[in-house]
N, CA, C and O of each residue as an XYZ file, in Angstrom:
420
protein
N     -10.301     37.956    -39.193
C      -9.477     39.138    -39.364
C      -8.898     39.142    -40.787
O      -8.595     38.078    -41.325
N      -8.755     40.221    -41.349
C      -8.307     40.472    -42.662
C      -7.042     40.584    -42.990
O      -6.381     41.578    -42.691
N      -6.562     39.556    -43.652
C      -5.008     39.644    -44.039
C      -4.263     41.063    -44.368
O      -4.406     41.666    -45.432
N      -3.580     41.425    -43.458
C      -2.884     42.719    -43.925
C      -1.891     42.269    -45.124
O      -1.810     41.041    -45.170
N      -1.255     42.808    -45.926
C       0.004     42.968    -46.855
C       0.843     43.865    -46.710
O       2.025     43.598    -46.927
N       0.329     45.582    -46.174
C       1.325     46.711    -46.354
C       2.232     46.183    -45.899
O       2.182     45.021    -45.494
N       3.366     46.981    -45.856
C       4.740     46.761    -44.999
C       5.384     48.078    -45.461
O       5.106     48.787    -46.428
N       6.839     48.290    -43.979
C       7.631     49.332    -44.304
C       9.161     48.517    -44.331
O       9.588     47.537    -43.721
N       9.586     49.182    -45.068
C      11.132     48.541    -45.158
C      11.661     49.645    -45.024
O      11.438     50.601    -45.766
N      12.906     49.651    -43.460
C      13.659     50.642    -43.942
C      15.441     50.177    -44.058
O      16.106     49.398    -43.375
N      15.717     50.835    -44.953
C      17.172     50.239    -44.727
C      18.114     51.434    -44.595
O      17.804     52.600    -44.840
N      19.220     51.026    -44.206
C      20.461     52.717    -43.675
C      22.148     51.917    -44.236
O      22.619     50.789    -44.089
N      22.587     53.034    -44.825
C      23.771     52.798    -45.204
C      25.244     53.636    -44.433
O      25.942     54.515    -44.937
N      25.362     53.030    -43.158
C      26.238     53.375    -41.863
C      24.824     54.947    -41.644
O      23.600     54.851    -41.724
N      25.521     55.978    -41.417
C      24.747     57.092    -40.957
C      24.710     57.984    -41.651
O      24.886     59.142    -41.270
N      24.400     57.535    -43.189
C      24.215     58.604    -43.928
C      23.466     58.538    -44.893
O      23.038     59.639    -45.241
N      23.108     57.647    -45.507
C      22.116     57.178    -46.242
C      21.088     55.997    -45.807
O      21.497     55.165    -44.997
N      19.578     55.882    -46.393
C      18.596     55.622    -46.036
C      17.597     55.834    -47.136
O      17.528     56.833    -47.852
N      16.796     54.721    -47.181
C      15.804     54.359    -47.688
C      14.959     53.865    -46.861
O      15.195     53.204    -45.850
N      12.841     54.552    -47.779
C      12.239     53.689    -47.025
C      11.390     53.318    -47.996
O      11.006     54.186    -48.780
N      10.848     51.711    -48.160
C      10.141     51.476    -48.932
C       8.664     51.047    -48.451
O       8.582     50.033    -47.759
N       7.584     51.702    -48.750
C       6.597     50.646    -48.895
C       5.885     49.657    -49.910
O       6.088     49.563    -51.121
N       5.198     49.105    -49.295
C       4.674     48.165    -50.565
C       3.774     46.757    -49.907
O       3.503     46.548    -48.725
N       3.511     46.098    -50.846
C       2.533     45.027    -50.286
C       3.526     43.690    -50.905
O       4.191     43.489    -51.921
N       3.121     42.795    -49.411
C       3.869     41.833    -49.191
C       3.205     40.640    -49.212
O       2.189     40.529    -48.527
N       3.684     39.523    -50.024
C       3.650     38.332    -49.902
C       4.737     37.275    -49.861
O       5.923     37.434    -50.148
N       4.165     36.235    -49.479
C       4.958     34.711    -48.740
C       4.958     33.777    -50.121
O       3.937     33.574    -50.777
N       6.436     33.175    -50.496
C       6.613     32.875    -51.789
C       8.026     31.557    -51.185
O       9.129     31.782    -50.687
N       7.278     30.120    -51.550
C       8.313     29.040    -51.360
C       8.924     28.631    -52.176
O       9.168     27.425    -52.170
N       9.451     29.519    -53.275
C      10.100     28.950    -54.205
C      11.354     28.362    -54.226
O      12.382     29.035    -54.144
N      11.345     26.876    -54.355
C      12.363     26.304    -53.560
C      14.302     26.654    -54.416
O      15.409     26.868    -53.920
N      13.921     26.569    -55.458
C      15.183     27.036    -56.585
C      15.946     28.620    -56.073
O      17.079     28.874    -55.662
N      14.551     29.615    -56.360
C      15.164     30.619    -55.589
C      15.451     31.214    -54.197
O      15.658     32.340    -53.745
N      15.368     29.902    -53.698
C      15.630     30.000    -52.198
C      17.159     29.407    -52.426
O      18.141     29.851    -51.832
N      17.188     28.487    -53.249
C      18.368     28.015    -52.910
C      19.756     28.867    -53.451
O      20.928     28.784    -53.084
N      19.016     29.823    -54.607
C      19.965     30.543    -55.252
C      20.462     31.889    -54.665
O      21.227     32.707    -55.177
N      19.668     31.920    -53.139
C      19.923     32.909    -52.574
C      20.344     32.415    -50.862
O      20.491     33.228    -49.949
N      20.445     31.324    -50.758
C      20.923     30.706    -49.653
C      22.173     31.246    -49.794
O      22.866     31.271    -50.811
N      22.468     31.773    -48.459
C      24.144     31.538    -47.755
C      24.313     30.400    -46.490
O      23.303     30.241    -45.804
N      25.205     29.810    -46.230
C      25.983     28.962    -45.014
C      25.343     29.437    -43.668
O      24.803     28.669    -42.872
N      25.486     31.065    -43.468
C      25.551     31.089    -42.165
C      23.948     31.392    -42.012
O      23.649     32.156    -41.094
N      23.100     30.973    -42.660
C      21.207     30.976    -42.615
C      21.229     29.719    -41.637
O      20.280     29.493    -40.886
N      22.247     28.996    -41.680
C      21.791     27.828    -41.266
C      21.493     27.215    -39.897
O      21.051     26.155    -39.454
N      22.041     28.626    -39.344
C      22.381     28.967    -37.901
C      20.577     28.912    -37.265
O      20.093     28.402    -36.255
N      19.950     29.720    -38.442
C      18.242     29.668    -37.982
C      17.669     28.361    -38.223
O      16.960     27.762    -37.415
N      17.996     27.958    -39.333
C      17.288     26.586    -40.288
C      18.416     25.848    -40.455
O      19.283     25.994    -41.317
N      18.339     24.842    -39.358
C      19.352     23.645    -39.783
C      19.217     22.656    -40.393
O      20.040     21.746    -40.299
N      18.003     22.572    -41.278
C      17.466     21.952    -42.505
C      17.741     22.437    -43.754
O      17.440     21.944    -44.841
N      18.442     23.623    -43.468
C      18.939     24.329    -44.956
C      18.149     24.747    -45.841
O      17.065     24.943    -45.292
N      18.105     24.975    -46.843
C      17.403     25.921    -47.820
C      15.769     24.357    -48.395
O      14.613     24.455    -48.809
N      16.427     23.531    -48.154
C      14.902     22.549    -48.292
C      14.223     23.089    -46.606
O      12.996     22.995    -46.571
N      14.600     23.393    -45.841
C      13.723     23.736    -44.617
C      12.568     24.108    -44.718
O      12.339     25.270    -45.053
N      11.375     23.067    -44.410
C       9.929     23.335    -44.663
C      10.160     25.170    -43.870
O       9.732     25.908    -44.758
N      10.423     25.682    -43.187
C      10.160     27.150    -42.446
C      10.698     28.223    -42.769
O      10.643     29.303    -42.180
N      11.512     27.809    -44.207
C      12.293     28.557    -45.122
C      11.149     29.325    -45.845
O      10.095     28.693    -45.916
N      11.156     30.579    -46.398
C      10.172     30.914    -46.905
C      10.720     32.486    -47.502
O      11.528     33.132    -46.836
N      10.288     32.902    -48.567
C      10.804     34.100    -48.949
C       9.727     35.217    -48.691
O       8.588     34.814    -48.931
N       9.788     36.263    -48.347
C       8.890     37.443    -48.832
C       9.262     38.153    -49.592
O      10.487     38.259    -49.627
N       8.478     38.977    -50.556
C       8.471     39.723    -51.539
C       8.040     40.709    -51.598
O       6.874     40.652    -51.205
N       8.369     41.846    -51.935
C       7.685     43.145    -51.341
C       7.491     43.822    -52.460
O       8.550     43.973    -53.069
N       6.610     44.271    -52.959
C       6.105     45.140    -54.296
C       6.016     46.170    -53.874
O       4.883     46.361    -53.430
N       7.025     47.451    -53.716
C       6.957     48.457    -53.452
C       6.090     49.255    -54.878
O       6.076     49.286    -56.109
N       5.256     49.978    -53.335
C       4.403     50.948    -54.249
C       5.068     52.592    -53.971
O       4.874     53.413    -54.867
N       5.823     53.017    -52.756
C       6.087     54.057    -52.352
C       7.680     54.161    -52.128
O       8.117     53.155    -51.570
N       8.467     54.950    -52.371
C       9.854     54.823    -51.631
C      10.379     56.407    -51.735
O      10.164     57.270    -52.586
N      11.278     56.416    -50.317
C      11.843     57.714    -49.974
C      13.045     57.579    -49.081
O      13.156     56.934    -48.038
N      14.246     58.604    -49.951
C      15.319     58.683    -49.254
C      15.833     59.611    -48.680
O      15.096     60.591    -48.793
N      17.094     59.924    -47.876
C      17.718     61.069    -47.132
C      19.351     60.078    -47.560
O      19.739     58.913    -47.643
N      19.888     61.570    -47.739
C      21.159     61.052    -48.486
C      21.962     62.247    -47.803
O      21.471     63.369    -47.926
N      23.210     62.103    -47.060
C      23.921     62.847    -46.265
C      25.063     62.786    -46.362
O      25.776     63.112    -45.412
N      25.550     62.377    -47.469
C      26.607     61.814    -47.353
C      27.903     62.763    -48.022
O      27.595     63.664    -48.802
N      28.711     62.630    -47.835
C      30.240     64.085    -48.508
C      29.420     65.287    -48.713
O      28.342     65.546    -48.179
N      30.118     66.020    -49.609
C      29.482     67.518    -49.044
C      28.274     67.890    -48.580
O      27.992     68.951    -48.023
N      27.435     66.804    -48.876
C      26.159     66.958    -48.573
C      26.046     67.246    -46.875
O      25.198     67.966    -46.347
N      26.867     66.671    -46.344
C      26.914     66.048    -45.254
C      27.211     67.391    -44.192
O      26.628     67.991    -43.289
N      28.813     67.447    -45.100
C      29.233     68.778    -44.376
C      28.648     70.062    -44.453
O      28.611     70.798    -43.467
N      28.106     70.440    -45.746
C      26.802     71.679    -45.482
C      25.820     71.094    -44.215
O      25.866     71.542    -43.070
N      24.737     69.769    -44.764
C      24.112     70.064    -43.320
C      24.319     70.258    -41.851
O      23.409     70.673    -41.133
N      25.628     69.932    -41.355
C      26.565     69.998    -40.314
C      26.338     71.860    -40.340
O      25.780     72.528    -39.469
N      26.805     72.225    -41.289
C      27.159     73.804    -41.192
C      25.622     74.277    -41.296
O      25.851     75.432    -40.937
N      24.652     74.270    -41.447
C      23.473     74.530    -41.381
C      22.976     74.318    -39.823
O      22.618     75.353    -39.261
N      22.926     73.350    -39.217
C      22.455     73.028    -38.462
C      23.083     73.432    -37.086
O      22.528     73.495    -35.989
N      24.362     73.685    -37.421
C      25.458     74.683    -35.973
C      24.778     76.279    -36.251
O      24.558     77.245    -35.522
N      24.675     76.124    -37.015
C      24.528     77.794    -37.789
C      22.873     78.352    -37.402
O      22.600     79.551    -37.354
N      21.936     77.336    -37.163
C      20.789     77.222    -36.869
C      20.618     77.408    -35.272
O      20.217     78.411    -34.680
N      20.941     76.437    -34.855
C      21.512     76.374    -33.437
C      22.117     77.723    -32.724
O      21.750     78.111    -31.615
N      22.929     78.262    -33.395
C      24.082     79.604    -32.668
C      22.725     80.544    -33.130
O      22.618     81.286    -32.155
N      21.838     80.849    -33.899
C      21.115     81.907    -34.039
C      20.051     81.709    -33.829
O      19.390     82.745    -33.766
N      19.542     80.871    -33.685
C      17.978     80.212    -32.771
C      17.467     80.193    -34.111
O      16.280     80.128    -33.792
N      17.441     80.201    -35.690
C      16.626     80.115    -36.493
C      16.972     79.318    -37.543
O      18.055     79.271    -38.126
N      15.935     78.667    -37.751
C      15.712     77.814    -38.643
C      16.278     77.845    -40.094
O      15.868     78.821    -40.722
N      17.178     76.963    -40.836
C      17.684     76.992    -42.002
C      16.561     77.111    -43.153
O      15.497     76.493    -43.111
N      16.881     77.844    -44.016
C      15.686     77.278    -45.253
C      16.551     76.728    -46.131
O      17.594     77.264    -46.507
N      16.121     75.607    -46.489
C      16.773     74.822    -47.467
C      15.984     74.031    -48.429
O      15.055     73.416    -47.905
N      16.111     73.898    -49.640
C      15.808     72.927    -50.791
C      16.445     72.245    -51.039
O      17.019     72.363    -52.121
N      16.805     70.817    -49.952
C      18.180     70.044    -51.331
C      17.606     68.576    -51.611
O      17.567     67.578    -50.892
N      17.059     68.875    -53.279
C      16.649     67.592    -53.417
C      17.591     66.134    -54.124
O      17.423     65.168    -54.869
N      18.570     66.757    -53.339
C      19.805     65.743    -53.569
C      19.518     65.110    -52.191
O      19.502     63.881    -52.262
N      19.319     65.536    -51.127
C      19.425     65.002    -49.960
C      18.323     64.119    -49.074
O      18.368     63.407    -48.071
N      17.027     64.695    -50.275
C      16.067     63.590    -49.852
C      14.518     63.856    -51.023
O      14.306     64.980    -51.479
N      13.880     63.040    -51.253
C      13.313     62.553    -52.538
C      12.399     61.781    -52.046
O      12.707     60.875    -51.272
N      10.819     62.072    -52.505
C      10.123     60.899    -52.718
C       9.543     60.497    -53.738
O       9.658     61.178    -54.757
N       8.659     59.135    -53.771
C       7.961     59.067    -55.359
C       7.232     57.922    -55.374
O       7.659     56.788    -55.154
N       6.389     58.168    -55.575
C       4.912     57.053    -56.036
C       5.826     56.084    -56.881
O       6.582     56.771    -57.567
N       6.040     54.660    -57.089
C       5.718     53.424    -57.843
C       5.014     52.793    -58.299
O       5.381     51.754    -58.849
């Protein structure tokens, strides 16, 4: 079977912001920058600590990424769009490329 790499990363900032990244992934033991990125409470998984042969970093070379951003007024227009959509059965038209964005890497 053929080693996959893609991957999706998504991450959310409480319920209003969000990112998603793709990209191709590899497995990297670099023991220095493992240690320079060790915290205490890792240790809870690896009680061998940052020398833990099962310690291991991945790295993700995003090639793709896209966000949705909702956050202060942004937030409260789409709120008012979307009641406003709702009470009249029709669909908002909107352009806000403040609120979400994509782009090749």
């Amino acid at each position: 079977m053929a080693e996959e790499r893609r991957v999706l990363l998504v991450l959310q900032k409480y319920n209003s912001a969000f990112l998603s990244l793709r990209g191709d992934a590899r497995i990297e033991e670099d023991r220095a920058r493992i240690k320079e990125l060790w915290k205490e409470m890792y240790k809870v998984w690896f009680l061998g600590g940052p020398e833990d042969s099962d310690v291991a970093l991945i790295v993700v070379d995003p090639v793709e990424a896209e966000y949705w951003d909702n956050r202060g007024t942004n937030k409260i227009k789409y709120l008012f769009d979307a009641v406003t959509a709702y009470v009249t059965g029709e669909s908002p038209e909107r352009v806000d490329t403040d609120l979400h964005a994509k782009t090749e890497l």
